[in-house]
Each structure stands twice: as structure tokens, then as C-alpha cells.
N, C-alpha and C positions, 0 to 999 in steps of 0.2 A: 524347816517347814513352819516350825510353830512363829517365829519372825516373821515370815510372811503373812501368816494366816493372821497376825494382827496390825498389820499392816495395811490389809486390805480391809482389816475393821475401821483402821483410821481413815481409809482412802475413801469409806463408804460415808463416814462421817463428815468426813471434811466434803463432798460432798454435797449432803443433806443440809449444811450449813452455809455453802455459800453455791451451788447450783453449779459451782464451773466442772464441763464437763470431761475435763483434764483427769479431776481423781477418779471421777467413774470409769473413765477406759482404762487408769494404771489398774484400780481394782480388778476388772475384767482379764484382763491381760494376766495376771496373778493367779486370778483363778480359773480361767483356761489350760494353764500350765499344771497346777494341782490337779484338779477335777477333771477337766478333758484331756489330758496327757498321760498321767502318773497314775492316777486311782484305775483307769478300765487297764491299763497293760500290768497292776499289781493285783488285779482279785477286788477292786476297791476298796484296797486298803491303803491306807500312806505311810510309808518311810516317814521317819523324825528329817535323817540327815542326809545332806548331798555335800558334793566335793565340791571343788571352784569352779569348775566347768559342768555341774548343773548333772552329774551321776550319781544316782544313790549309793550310800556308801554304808553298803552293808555289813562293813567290818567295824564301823563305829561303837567306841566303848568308852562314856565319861563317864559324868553323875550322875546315878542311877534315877535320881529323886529329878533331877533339873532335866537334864540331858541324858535322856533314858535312849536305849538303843530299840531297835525296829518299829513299831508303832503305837499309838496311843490314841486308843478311841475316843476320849473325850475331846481331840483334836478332830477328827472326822465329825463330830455330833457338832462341832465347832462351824467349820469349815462348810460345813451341808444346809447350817440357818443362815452363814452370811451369802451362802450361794443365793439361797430364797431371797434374801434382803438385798440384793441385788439384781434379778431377776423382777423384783418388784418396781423398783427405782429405774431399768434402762426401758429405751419409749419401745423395744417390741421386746416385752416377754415373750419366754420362749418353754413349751410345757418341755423337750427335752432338758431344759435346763433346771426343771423341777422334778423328772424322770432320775437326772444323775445324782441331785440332793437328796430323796429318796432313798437312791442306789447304795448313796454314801453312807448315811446312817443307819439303813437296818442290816449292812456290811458289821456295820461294829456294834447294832444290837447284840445280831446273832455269833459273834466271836466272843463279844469282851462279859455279854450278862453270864455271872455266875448263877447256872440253874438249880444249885442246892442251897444256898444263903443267899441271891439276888444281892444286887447291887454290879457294878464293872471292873473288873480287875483292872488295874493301872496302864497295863502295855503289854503287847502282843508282840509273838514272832515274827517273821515275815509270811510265814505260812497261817497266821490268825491262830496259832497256839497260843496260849498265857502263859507269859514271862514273868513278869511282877505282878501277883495274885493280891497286893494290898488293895481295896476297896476303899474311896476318898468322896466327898460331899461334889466336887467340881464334874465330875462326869455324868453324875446324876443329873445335875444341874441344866447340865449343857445338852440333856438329851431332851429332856424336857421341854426348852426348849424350842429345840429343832422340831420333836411333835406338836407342840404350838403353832408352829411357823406348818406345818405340813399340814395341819387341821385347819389352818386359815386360806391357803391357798390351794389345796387338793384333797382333801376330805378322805379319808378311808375309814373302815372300820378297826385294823389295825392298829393305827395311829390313834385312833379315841380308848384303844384300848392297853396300850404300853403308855400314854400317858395318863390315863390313872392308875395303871400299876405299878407305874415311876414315881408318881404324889405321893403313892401309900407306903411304897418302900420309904421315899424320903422321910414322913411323917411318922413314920415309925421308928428309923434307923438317924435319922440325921440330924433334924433341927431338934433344936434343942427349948423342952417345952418349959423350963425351966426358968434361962437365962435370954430365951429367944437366941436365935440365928441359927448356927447351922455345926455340928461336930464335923472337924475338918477331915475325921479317919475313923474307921469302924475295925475292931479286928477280928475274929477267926470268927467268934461268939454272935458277932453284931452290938458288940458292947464300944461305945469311945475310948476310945485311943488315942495317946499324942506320940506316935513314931519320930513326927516328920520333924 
């Protein structure tokens, strides 16, 4: 999935850059498959992996860190702003397509935010249980955001309120006020870590 999912970031790019509207239907097409297929018959959640013939393949087991097995909400929080960013770019947006972006993301709010130290575990079961409980700067990031991208085009009060509770975790927990940018891993404490 995660190949794809940037895939369709370059397809939206390429794109945005030369108008033809070749990449925007590979995009679409991409994530129809992801978002309109996979995420409502999984709980919206998405699978990392599939086989060759396009089945998840829920006995997958590599690298824990690259190629982690079941899901990964920073991939969803991923997957849910290029929906938006797509949804903006073809000539009839469509609010079901900013309903499933929506869908997508506060699917892996409510899985992946750790409610006693904040922040998002790494990867989820298939059933949205947490698998790898490490907490990393890129999920915050990407949730962020997708709450941006939802505050611009569909306004809640929700959304104005997990992203500034996402700032403040980040400003607290991640960038680094020091050296500037960003601690790539926070651990049990909320103190930086370099695991990875």
C-alpha cells in the first residue's frame, strides 16, 4: 500500500505540473482501490500488504520498522489528505469523497492516539489493536496535516480541535527547540530516543 500511496502523491504532482489528465485518473483509480474498496470492507483501516493478485495478505511478516505487518496509521492520515488533494484538483468534487477522507483519518485517530502519553503508536492489528507501541515524529506530522486539509475544505469543530492538540503534543514532545526540526522517536517517558 505504502508504494501506492506515494505513488499517487507523484501522480497528483506530475499532475499539478503539467495539467495532463492522464496522472489524475491513474491517481484516482489508485485511490478508489484503497479508499473505496479496502478501507469500508476493513473497519477503515488499511492493510500494509497484498499478494500478486491484489489480496491482503494477512500473514505478512518482514521488517518490523520498513515493512511492518497489519496497518499503519500514519499511512491512513497519509492517504486521507491526498484524497482531499485530489478531490480539490478533479473538475467535480465530490463531498462523499471528503466523507471517506474524514472516515479515514479519525479511523486511525481513534486506534492509533495513545490516550495516556499522546502521541500514535506505529502500527495496528487488523482489528485496530496496537502492535508496535513506538510513538515517531512522521505520524504526528501527517495527521496534522490531514486536519489542515479537513479544516480547509470541511470545517468541524473536531478537526480545529485535534489539530491543536496535535501542535501541542508535537511542540512539546518532538521538535526540537534546541537544534530546530523534529526528534524522529519519543520513548515510554516522552523523552528522544534514537531506536530506529
Amino acid at each position: 500500500m505504502n508504494a501506492n500511496m506515494h505513488s499517487i502523491e507523484a501522480l497528483l504532482a506530475a499532475f499539478e505540473a503539467t495539467g495532463r489528465e492522464t496522472y489524475l485518473t491513474r491517481a484516482g483509480r489508485i485511490l478508489d482501490f484503497f479508499v473505496g474498496r479496502i478501507a469500508p470492507a476493513e473497519g477503515w483501516r488499511l492493510p500494509e500488504h497484498y499478494t500478486a493478485d491484489w489480496q491482503i495478505d494477512r500473514g505478512y511478516s518482514e521488517n518490523p520498522m520498513f515493512r511492518p505487518a497489519g496497518t499503519t496509521p500514519g499511512h491512513s492520515f497519509e492517504l486521507a489528505r491526498l484524497l482531499l488533494q485530489y478531490n480539490e484538483l478533479v473538475s467535480g468534487p465530490s463531498p462523499e469523497r471528503v466523507e471517506s477522507a474524514r472516515t479515514l483519518a479519525y479511523r486511525a485517530v481513534t486506534d492509533a492516539w495513545d490516550r495516556d502519553k499522546g502521541g500514535f503508536v506505529y502500527t495496528l492489528s487488523f482489528d485496530g489493536t496496537p502492535a508496535i507501541r513506538d510513538r515517531y515524529w512522521w505520524p504526528v506530522t501527517e495527521a496534522i496535516g490531514v486536519m489542515a486539509a479537513l479544516l480547509k475544505t470541511d470545517p468541524r469543530a473536531e478537526d480545529a480541535q485535534w489539530y491543536d492538540r496535535l501542535w501541542a503534543f508535537a511542540r512539546a514532545q518532538f521538535i526540537d527547540p534546541t537544534h530546530g526540526g523534529w526528534f524522529p522517536e519519543i520513548d515510554a517517558t516522552g523523552a528522544p530516543s534514537a531506536t530506529q
